[in-house]
N, C-alpha and C positions, 0 to 999 in steps of 0.2 A: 487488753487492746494491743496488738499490733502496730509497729513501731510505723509511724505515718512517712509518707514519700516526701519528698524535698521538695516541691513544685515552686517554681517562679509563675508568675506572669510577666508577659515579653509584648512590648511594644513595639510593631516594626511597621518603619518608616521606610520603604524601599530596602535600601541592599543596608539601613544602620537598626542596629536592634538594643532595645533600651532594656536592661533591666536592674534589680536593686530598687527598686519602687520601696518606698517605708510604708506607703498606706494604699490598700487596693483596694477597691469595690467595683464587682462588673454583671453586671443584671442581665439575665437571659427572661423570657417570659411567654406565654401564649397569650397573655391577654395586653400585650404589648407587643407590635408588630416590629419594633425597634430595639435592639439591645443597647444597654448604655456601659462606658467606664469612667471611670473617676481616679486616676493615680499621681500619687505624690510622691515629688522625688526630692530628698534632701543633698545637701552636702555644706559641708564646711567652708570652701571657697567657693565665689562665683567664675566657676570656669566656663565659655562659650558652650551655647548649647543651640541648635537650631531646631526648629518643631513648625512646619508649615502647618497654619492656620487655613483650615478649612480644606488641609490634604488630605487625602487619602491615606489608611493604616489600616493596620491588623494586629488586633489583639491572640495571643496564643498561651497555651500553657505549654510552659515548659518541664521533662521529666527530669530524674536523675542521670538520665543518657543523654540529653541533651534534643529530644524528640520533643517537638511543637503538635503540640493540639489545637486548630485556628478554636473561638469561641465565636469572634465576633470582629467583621470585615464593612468598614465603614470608612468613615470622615473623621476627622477632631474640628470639633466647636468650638473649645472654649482654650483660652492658653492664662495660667494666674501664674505669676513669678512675684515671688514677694524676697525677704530677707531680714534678718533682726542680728543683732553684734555677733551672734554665735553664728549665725546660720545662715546657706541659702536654699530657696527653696520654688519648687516648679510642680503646679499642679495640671494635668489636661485631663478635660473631657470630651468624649467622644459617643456614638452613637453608628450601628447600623449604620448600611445605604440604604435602607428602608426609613430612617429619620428625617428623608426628604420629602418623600411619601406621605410623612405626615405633617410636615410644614407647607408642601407646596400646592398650589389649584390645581384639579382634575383639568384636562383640556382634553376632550377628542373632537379632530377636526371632521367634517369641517360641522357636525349639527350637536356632537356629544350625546349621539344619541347609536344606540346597537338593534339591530334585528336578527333575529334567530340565531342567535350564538352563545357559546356554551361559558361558564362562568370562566375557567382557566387562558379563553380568548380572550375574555374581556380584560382581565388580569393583566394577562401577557401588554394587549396594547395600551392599559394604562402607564405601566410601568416603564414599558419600551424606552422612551426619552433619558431617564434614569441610567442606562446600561443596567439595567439589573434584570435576570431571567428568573421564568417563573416556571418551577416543576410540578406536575400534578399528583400527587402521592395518593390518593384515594378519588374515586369515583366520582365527578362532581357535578353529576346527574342534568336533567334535559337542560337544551337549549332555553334562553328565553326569549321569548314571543318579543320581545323588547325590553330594553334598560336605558336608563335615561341619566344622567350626571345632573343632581341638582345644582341651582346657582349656589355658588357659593364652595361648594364641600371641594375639601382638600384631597386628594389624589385618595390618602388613607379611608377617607370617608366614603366615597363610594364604593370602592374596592371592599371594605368590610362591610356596608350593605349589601353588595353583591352577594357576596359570601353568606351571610347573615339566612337570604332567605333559600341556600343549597345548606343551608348544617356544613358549614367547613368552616374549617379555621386555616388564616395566614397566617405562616409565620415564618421569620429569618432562619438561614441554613446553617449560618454562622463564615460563611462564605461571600458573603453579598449579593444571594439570591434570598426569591420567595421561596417554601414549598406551602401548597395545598392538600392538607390535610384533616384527620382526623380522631379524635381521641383512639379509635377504634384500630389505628396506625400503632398506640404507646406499646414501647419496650419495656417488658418485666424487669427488673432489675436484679430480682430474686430474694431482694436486699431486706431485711426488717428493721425498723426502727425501735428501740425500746431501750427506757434511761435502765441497764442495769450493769455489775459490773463488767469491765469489760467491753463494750461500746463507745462506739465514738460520740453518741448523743451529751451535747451538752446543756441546751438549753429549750425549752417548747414553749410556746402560750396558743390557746382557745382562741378560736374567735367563733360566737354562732349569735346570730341576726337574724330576725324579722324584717329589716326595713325597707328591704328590696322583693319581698313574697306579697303575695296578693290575692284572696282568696276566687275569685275568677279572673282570667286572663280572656280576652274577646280578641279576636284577631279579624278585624276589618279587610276586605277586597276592594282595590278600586277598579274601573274603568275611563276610558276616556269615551268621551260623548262630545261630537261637534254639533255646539246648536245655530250655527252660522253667524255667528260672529267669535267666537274661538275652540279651543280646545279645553274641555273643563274636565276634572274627576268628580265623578262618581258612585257611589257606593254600591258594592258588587260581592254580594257573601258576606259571609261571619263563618269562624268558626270558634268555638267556648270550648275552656278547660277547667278544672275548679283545683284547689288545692286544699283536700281537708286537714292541712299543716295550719292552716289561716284561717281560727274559727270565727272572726269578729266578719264583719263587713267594709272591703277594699277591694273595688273594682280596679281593673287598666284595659283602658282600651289600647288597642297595639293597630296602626292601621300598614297594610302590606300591597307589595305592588299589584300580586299575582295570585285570582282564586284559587287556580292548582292547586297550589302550596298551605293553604291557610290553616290547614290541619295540624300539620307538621311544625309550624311555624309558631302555634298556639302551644302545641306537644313543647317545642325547643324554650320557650321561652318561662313552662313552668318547670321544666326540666334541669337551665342554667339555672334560676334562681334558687331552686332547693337545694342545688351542687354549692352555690359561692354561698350561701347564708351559711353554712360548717364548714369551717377550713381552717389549718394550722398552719404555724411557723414553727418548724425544727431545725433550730443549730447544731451542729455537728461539727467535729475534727477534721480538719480536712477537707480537701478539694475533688476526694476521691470515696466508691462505694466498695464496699467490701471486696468487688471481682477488678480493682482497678481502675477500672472505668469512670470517668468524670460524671461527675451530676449533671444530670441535664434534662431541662422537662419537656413536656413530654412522654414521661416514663413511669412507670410504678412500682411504689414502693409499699409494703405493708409498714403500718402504724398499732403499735400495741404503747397503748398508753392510760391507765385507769383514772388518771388525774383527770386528763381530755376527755376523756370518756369515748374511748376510739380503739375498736379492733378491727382493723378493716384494711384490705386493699384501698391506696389512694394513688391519686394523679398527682406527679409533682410538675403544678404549673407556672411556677418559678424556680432560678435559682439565682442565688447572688454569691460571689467568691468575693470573701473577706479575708484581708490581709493587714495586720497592725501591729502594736507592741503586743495588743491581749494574742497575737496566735494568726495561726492561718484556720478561718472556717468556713464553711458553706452554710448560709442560710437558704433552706427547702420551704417552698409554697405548697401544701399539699390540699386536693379538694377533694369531695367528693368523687369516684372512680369515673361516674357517669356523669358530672358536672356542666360539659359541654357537649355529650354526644345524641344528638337528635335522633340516630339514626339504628340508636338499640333499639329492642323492641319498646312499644307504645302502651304506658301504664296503665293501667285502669282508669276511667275517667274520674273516680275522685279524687288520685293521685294524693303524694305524701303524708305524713303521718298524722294522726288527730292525738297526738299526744306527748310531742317534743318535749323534752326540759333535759338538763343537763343533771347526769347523777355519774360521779363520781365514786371508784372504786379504791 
């Protein structure tokens, strides 16, 4: 293995830049509209330190040149300063501009409600309020005939229903924007994973589940019907998928705004679930992939691992940069290639496999 790069993580506060962190953890994700960090800084006296709560910052990696890579462009949340006879000590965390997103109520004035407009509009004006802008990276197909903001749901929440029924995924640029995207979008990495010698691979574990798979998936249409005294839904189409992965009997009914779609939508939803029921965690050396470049999902990586029982191109749909006494590491979420992409081509209707089990090489 090749001698690893020196990388800091840098916390910047305006024109002051924090680094020397003793413990870091900073999560990127696709199934997390929000990136989060967690860092802790030691020292021996308590010398002034000033950290505005609930400012604005920017997380970056820092190289051996002294070159910032932004990851993640947000708020700080939380401020912990503690202390013990040896030591003083300051933890912050922070999150995305997208963290408000998912704290805050959806509002569109003045009905909350959209006609004929395209998923990326919708986006755009929920977020507006935020300052945070929204780019379209993939296709993100017809207008809709209407959308509506339910009571209740937080900015995030509608926003990724929108999304939900176009096969896109939101997610943070690491900038303090959206992009709208799609698996179909991910960067090769070129990279492989495999514990042998020589590798940065340090550590992996399994995970594969049932308990989100379902052996038919029914995807309901509503409409709306005025019988003069209001506005009511009503049931408008089906469309059914099966999953011969699921040989027992477990239905889900899924019910969707828009018949268009219900196909697709049935497609998407036994599609996600076969993808996230197999997925790894791989630790690894470093903050970096063989070509330099930071880990970041999004992207793919091949996994050769006998134990997992995994040779395959995968999506890495998280990452998290660790930093502690054990080491600087990246922990990789890798899933299925196709895990979230609605918009490969469409399987065969009995879709997945009728004979999963894990064998180990």
């Amino acid at each position: 293995m090749s001698t690893l790069p020196t990388d800091l993580m840098v916390l910047e506060l305006g024109d002051q830049l924090w680094r020397g962190w003793t413990s870091v953890s900073v999560t990127r994700s696709i199934e997390a509209v929000a990136g989060a960090f967690d860092l802790t800084l030691t020292r021996r006296t308590g010398a002034r330190l000033r950290i505005p709560l609930g400012g604005p910052c920017r997380v970056s990696v820092e190289d051996e040149r002294g070159r910032r890579t932004p990851v993640l462009t947000g708020y700080i949340d939380d401020v912990e300063p503690s202390y013990d006879a040896q030591s003083h000590e300051v933890t912050v965390r922070g999150r995305d501009a997208a963290g408000d997103l998912v704290d805050c109520s959806a509002i569109h004035l003045p009905s909350g409600e959209w006609h004929g407009v395209t998923l990326d509009q919708i986006a755009r004006d929920l977020v507006a309020p935020y300052g945070i802008s929204v780019r379209a990276a993939a296709d993100t197909g017809p207008a809709f005939a209407s959308f509506r903001i339910q009571e209740g749901e937080t900015v995030w929440d509608a926003l990724e229903r929108a999304c939900r029924y176009r096969g896109i995924l939101a997610m943070s640029d690491g900038l303090g924007g959206l992009v709208l995207t799609t698996p179909a979008q991910a960067r090769d990495t070129g990279a492989t994973l495999e514990r042998v010698p020589g590798t940065r691979v340090l550590s992996a574990r399994g995970m594969m589940s049932h308990r989100d798979r379902y052996s038919t998936i029914t995807v309901k249409g509503q409409s709306a019907l005025d019988d003069g005294f209001g506005v009511e839904a009503v049931a408008a189409g089906r469309a059914s998928v099966t999953d011969a992965g699921v040989p027992r009997h477990r239905p889900l009914i899924v019910l969707a705004e828009e018949g268009e779609s219900l196909a697709d939508r049935a497609a998407w939803e036994r599609t996600v679930r076969q993808g996230r029921s197999r997925r790894a965690e791989i630790t690894v050396a470093g903050w970096r992939d063989d070509a330099d470049a930071l880990w970041r999902p999004l992207t793919l990586v091949r996994v050769v691992d006998p134990w997992l029982a995994l040779d395959r191109a995968m999506l890495i749909a998280g990452v998290t940069y660790d930093k502690s006494d054990d080491g600087t590491t990246a922990t990789l979420e890798v899933v299925a290639e196709g895990a979230f992409d609605v918009r490969q081509e469409t399987p065969p209707e009995s879709g997945g496999d009728a004979d999963e089990q894990w064998v180990a090489r």
